[in-house]
C-alpha positions as CSV (number, residue, x, y, z in Angstrom):
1,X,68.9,134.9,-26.4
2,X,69.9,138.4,-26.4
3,X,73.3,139.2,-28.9
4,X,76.2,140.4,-26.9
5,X,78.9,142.9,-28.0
6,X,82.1,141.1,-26.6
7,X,84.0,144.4,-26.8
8,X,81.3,146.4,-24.8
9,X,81.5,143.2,-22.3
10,X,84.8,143.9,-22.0
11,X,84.5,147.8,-22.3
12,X,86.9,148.4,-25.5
13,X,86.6,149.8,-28.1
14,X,86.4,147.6,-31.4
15,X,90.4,149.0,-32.4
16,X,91.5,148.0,-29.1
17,X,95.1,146.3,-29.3
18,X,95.3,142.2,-27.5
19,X,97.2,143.5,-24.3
20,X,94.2,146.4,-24.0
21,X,91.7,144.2,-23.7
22,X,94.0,141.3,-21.6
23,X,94.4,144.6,-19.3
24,X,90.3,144.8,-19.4
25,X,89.6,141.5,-18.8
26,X,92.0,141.4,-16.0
27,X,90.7,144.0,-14.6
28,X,87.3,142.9,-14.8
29,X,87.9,139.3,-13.8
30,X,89.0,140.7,-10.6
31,X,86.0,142.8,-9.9
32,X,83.5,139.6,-10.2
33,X,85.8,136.6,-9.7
34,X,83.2,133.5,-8.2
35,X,85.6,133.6,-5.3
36,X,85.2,137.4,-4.7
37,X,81.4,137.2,-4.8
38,X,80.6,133.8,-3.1
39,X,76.7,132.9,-3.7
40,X,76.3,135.8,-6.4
41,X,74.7,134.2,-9.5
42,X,75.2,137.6,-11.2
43,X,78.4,137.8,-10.8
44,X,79.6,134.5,-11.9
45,X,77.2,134.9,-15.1
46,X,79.2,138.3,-15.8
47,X,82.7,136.3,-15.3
48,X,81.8,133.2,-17.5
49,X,81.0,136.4,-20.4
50,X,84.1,138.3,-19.1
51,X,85.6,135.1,-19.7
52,X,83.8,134.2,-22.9
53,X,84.8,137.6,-24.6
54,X,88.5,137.0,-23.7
55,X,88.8,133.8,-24.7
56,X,87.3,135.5,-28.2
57,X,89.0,138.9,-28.6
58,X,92.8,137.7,-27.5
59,X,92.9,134.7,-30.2
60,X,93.5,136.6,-34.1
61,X,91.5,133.8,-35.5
62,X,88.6,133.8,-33.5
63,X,88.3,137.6,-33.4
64,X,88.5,137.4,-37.3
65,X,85.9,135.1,-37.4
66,X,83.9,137.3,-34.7
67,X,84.0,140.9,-36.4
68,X,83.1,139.2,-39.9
69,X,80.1,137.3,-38.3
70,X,79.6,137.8,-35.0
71,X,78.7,135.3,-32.4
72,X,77.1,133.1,-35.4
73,X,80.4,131.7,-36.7
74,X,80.7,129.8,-33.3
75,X,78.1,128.1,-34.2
76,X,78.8,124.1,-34.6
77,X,79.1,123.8,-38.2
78,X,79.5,126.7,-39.3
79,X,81.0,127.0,-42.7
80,X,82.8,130.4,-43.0
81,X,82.9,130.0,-47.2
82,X,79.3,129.4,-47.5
83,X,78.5,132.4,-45.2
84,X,80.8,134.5,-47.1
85,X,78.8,133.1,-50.6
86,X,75.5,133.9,-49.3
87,X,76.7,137.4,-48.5
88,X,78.0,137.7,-52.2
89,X,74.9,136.4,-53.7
90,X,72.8,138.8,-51.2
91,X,74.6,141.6,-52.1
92,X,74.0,141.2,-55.5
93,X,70.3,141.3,-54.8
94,X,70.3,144.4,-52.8
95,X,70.7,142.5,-49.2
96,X,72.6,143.7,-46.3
97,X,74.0,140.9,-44.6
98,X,76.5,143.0,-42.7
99,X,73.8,145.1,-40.7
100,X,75.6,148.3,-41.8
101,X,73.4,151.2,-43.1
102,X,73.7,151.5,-46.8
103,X,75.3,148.5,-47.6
104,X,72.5,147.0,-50.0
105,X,69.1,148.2,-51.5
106,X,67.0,146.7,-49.0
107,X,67.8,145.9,-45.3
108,X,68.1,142.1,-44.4
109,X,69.3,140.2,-40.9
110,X,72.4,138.3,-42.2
111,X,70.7,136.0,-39.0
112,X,67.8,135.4,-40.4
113,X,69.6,133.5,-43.3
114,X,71.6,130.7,-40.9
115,X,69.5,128.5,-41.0
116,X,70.7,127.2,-44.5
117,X,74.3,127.4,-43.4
118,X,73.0,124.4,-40.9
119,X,71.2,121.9,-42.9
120,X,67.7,123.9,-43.4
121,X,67.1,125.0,-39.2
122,X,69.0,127.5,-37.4
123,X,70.8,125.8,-34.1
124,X,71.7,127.6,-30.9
125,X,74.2,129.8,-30.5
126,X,77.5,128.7,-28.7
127,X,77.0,130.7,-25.8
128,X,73.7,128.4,-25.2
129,X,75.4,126.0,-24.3
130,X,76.8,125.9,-20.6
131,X,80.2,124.8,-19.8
132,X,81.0,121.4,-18.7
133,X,82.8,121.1,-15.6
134,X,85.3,118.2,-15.2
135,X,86.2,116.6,-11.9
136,X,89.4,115.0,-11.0
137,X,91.0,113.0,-8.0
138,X,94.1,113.9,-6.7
139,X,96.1,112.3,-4.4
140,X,98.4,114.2,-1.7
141,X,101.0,113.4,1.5
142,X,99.2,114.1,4.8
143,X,101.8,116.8,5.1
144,X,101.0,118.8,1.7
145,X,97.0,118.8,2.7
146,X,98.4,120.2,6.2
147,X,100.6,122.5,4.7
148,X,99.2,123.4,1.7
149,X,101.3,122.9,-2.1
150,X,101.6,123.5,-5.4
151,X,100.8,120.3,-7.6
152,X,101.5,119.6,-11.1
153,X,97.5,117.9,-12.3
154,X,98.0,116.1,-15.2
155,X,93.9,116.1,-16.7
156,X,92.4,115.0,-20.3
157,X,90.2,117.3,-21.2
158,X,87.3,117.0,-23.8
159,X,87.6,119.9,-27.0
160,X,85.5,120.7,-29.8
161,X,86.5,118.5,-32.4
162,X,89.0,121.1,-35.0
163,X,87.9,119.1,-37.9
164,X,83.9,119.3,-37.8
165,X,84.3,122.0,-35.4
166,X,82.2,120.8,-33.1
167,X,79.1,119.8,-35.4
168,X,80.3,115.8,-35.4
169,X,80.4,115.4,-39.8
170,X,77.8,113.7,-41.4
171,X,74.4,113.7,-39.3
172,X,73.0,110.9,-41.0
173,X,75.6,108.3,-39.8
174,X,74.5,105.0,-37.6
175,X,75.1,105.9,-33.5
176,X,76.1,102.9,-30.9
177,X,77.2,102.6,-27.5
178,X,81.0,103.3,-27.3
179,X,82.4,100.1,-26.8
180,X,85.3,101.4,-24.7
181,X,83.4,103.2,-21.4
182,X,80.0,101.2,-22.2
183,X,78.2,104.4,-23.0
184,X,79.1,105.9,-19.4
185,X,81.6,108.5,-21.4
186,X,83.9,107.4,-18.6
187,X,86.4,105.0,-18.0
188,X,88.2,103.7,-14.6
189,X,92.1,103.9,-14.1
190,X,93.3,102.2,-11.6
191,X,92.1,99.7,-9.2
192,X,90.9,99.4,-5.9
193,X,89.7,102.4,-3.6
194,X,92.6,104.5,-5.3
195,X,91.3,103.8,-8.7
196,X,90.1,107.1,-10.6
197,X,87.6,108.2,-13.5
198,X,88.5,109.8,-16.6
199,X,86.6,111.4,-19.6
200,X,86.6,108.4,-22.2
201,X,89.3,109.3,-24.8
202,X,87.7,107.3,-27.6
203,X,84.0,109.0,-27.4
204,X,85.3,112.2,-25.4
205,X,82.5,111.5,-22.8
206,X,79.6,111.4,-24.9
207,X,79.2,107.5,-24.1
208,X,78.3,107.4,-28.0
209,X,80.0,107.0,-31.5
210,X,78.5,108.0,-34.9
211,X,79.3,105.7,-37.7
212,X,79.8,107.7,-41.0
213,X,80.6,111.1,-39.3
214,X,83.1,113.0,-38.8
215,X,86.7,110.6,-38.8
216,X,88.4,112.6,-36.2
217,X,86.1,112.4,-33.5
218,X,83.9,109.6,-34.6
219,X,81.0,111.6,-34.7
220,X,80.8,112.7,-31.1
221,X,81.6,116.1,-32.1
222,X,84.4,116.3,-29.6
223,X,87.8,115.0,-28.8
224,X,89.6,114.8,-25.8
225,X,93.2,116.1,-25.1
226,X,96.2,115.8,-22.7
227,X,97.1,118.9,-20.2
228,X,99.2,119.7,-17.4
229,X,98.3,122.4,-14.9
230,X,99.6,123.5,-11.8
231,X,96.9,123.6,-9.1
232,X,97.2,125.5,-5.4
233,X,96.6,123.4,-2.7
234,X,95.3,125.5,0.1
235,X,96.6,124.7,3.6
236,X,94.1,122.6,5.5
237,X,92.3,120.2,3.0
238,X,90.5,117.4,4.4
239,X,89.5,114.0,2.8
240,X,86.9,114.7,-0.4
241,X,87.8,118.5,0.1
242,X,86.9,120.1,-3.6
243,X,89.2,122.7,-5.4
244,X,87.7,124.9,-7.7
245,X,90.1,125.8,-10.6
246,X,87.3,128.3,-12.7
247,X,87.5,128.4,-16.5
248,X,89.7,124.8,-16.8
249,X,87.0,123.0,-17.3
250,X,85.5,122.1,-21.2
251,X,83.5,124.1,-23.9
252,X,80.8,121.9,-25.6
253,X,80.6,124.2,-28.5
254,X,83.4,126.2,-30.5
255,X,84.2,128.9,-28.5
256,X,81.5,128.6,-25.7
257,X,81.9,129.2,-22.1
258,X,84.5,126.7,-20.7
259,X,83.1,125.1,-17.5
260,X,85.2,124.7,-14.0
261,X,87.6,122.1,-13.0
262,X,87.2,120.5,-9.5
263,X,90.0,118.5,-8.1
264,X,88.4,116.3,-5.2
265,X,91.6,115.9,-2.7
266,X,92.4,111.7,-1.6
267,X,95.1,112.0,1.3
268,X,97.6,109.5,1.8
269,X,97.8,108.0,5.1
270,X,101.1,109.0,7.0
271,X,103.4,106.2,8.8
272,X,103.2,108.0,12.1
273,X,101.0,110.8,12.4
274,X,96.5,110.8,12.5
275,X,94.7,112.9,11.5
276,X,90.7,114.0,13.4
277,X,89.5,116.6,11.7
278,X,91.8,119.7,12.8
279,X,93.6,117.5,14.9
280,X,97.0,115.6,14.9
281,X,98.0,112.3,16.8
282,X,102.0,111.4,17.3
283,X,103.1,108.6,19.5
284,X,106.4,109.7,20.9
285,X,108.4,106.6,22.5
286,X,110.0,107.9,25.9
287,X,112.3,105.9,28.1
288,X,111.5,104.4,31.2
289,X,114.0,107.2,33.3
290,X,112.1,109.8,31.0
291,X,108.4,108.7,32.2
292,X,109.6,108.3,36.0
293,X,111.3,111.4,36.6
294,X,110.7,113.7,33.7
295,X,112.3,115.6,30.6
296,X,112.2,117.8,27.7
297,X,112.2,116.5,24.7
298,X,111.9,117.3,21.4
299,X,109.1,116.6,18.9
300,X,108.6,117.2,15.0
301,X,105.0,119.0,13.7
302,X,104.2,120.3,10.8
303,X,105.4,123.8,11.5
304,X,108.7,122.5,12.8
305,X,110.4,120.7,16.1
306,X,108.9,121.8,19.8
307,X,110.5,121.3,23.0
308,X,108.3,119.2,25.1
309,X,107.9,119.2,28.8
310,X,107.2,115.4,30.3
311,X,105.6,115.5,33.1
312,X,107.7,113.5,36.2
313,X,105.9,109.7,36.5
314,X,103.8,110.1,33.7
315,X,102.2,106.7,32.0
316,X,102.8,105.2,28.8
317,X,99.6,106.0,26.6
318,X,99.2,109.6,28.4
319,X,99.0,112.6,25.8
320,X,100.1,115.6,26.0
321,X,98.1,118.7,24.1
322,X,100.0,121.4,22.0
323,X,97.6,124.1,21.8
324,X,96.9,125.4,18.0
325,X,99.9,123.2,16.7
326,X,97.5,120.8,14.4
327,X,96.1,121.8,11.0
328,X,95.5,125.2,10.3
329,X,92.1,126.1,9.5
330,X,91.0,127.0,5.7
331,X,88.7,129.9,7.0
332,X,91.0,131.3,9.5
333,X,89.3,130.2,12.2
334,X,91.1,128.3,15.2
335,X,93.3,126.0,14.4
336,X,93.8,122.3,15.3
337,X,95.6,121.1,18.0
338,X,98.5,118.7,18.5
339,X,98.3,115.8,20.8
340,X,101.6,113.7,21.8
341,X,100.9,110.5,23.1
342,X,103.5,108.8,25.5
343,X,104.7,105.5,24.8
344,X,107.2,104.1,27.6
345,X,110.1,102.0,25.9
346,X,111.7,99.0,27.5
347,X,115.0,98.8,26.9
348,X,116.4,96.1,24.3
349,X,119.0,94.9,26.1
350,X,118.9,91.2,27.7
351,X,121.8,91.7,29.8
352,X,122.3,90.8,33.5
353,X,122.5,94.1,34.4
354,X,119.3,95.0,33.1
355,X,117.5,91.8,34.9
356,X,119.2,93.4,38.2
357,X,118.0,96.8,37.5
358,X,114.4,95.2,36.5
359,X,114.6,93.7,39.4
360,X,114.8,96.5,41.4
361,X,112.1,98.6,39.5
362,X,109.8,95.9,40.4
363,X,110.5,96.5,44.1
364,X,109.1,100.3,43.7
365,X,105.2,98.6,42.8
366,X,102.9,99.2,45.9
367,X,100.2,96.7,44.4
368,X,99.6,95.1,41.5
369,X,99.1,97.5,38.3
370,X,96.3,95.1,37.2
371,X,94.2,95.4,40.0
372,X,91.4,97.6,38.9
373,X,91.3,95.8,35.4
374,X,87.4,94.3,34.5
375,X,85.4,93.5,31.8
């Protein structure tokens, strides 16, 4: 794989200060945003190194690490003491391990010697190794899929473990199933159809633990840790809709590319209103005087209360259609609609008065309302 310059991504120059090259990688970020160039495979290769060289240049430790030895010192593993012996003892024989002109006798790749600092064979470099996207449930009221919402996601989130930094300690350690998610890596919370699945916290999702490795992560090479973010939930989500929150997703290697995080949307159901696809469904109870000679009444959606025109003898069980009223659509398209659906009260009240006024009510039926009913 071809070595990158991570300022040159970026377009800095090597002095440049953290807020230049924050100002960069906004700018850049942007430019080729997955969401600005949906379906370009270019563009969301030159975001995840957009990304990449951020993630590097704006943390002092990992930029330290990055001017000494380049991309390298990501490199699970990686010792920076041993590197900087080699480059003592090369220097003493006339090497150049920084790749400067003049620095040594003779020229020689400071990459070419890696592969001692890893056990006698040179691994990949961080950037090899993809992202890992994560996926999360989330549940929300009918109303906040309608009307969109900001939700606090609390997520745990698989790391490169600080200790071993990644490489997992001793290589030569026993492996068995992880006795906690059965080797799936992940484990269920909850039961029932609302029951979720979450990155294992004792393997970190590898399904596996190394016996004689490292003690932090047991030898997975990873560990997994609690965060809180804040996702925005567009207006319109259906059931199983998938957000896409790019870059909060996890690094498999010290400083790799961080995959995406996708937040797969579980609505409640809502005591009174359905949902159809773009649609909404209210029953609206109505008295008997409202059905026979007609009123306006008034009726709650999701973009506030309506005056609403019933028809004089309407029927309980007829709806009534408010055009464009339901849930707004994602790709501003035409939206739902909003249907009220009549539902003719009887009266509570046993009194005689209301047996005489029954009574006469039943006087004003010109045949029986049954009449047409077959199976």
């Amino acid at each position: 794989m071809a070595k990158r310059d991570l300022y040159a991504v970026l377009g800095v120059a090597r002095t440049a200060s953290t807020e230049d090259i924050k100002k960069a990688y906004r700018k850049l970020a942007r430019k080729y945003h997955p969401d600005m160039n949906p379906g370009k495979k270019e563009a969301e290769e030159r975001f995840k190194d957009i990304s990449f060289a951020h993630d590097v240049l704006t943390d002092p430790e990992k930029r330290r690490i990055y001017d000494e030895f380049g991309e390298e010192g990501f490199q699970p593993g990686f010792n920076p003491d041993r590197a900087r012996a080699y480059r003592q003892w090369g220097n003493t024989g006339g090497f150049d391990f920084s790749g400067r002109p003049g620095a040594g006798r003779s020229s020689f790749s400071f990459e070419d010697f890696f592969g001692d600092l890893f056990g006698g064979r040179r691994q990949g470099s961080a950037s090899s190794e993809p992202g890992e996207d994560l996926e999360y449930t989330i549940d929300l009221d009918l109303m906040d899929a309608i009307r969109g919402a900001s939700q606090t996601v609390s997520i745990q989130r698989p790391v490169p473990c600080p200790v071993c930094r990644g490489s997992g300690g001793q290589r030569t350690g026993s492996v068995h199933m992880c006795p906690e998610c059965g080797g799936q890596g992940q484990v269920r919370v909850g039961a029932g159809l609302l029951g979720q699945s979450r990155t294992c916290a004792r393997c970190g999702g590898s399904g596996r633990l190394r016996f004689g490795g490292c003690a932090r992560c047991g030898g997975s090479g990873r560990i997994t840790t609690a965060e809180r973010l804040v996702a925005r939930i567009p207006a319109g989500v259906d059931e199983g809709s998938r957000i896409r929150l790019t870059g909060k997703g996890a690094a498999r290697t010290p400083g790799g590319p961080v995959g995406d995080l996708y937040l797969v949307v579980h609505i409640r159901p809502h005591a009174h209103l359905k949902r159809k696809g773009k649609d909404l469904f209210l029953d609206v109870p109505i008295t008997v005087g409202e059905a026979l000679s007609g009123a306006t009444i008034t009726v709650p959606t999701p973009t506030g209360e309506v005056k609403v025109k019933i028809p004089p003898g309407s029927q309980s069980g007829q709806q009534l259609r408010l055009k464009g009223k339901g849930v707004p659509d994602a790709k501003n398209q035409q939206d739902g609609d909003f249907y009220v659906k009549l539902l003719i009260q009887i009266p509570a009240d046993q009194s005689e008065r209301a047996r005489r006024a029954v009574d006469l009510l039943e006087t004003c039926y010109d045949e029986n309302p049954r009449k047409h009913l077959r199976l």
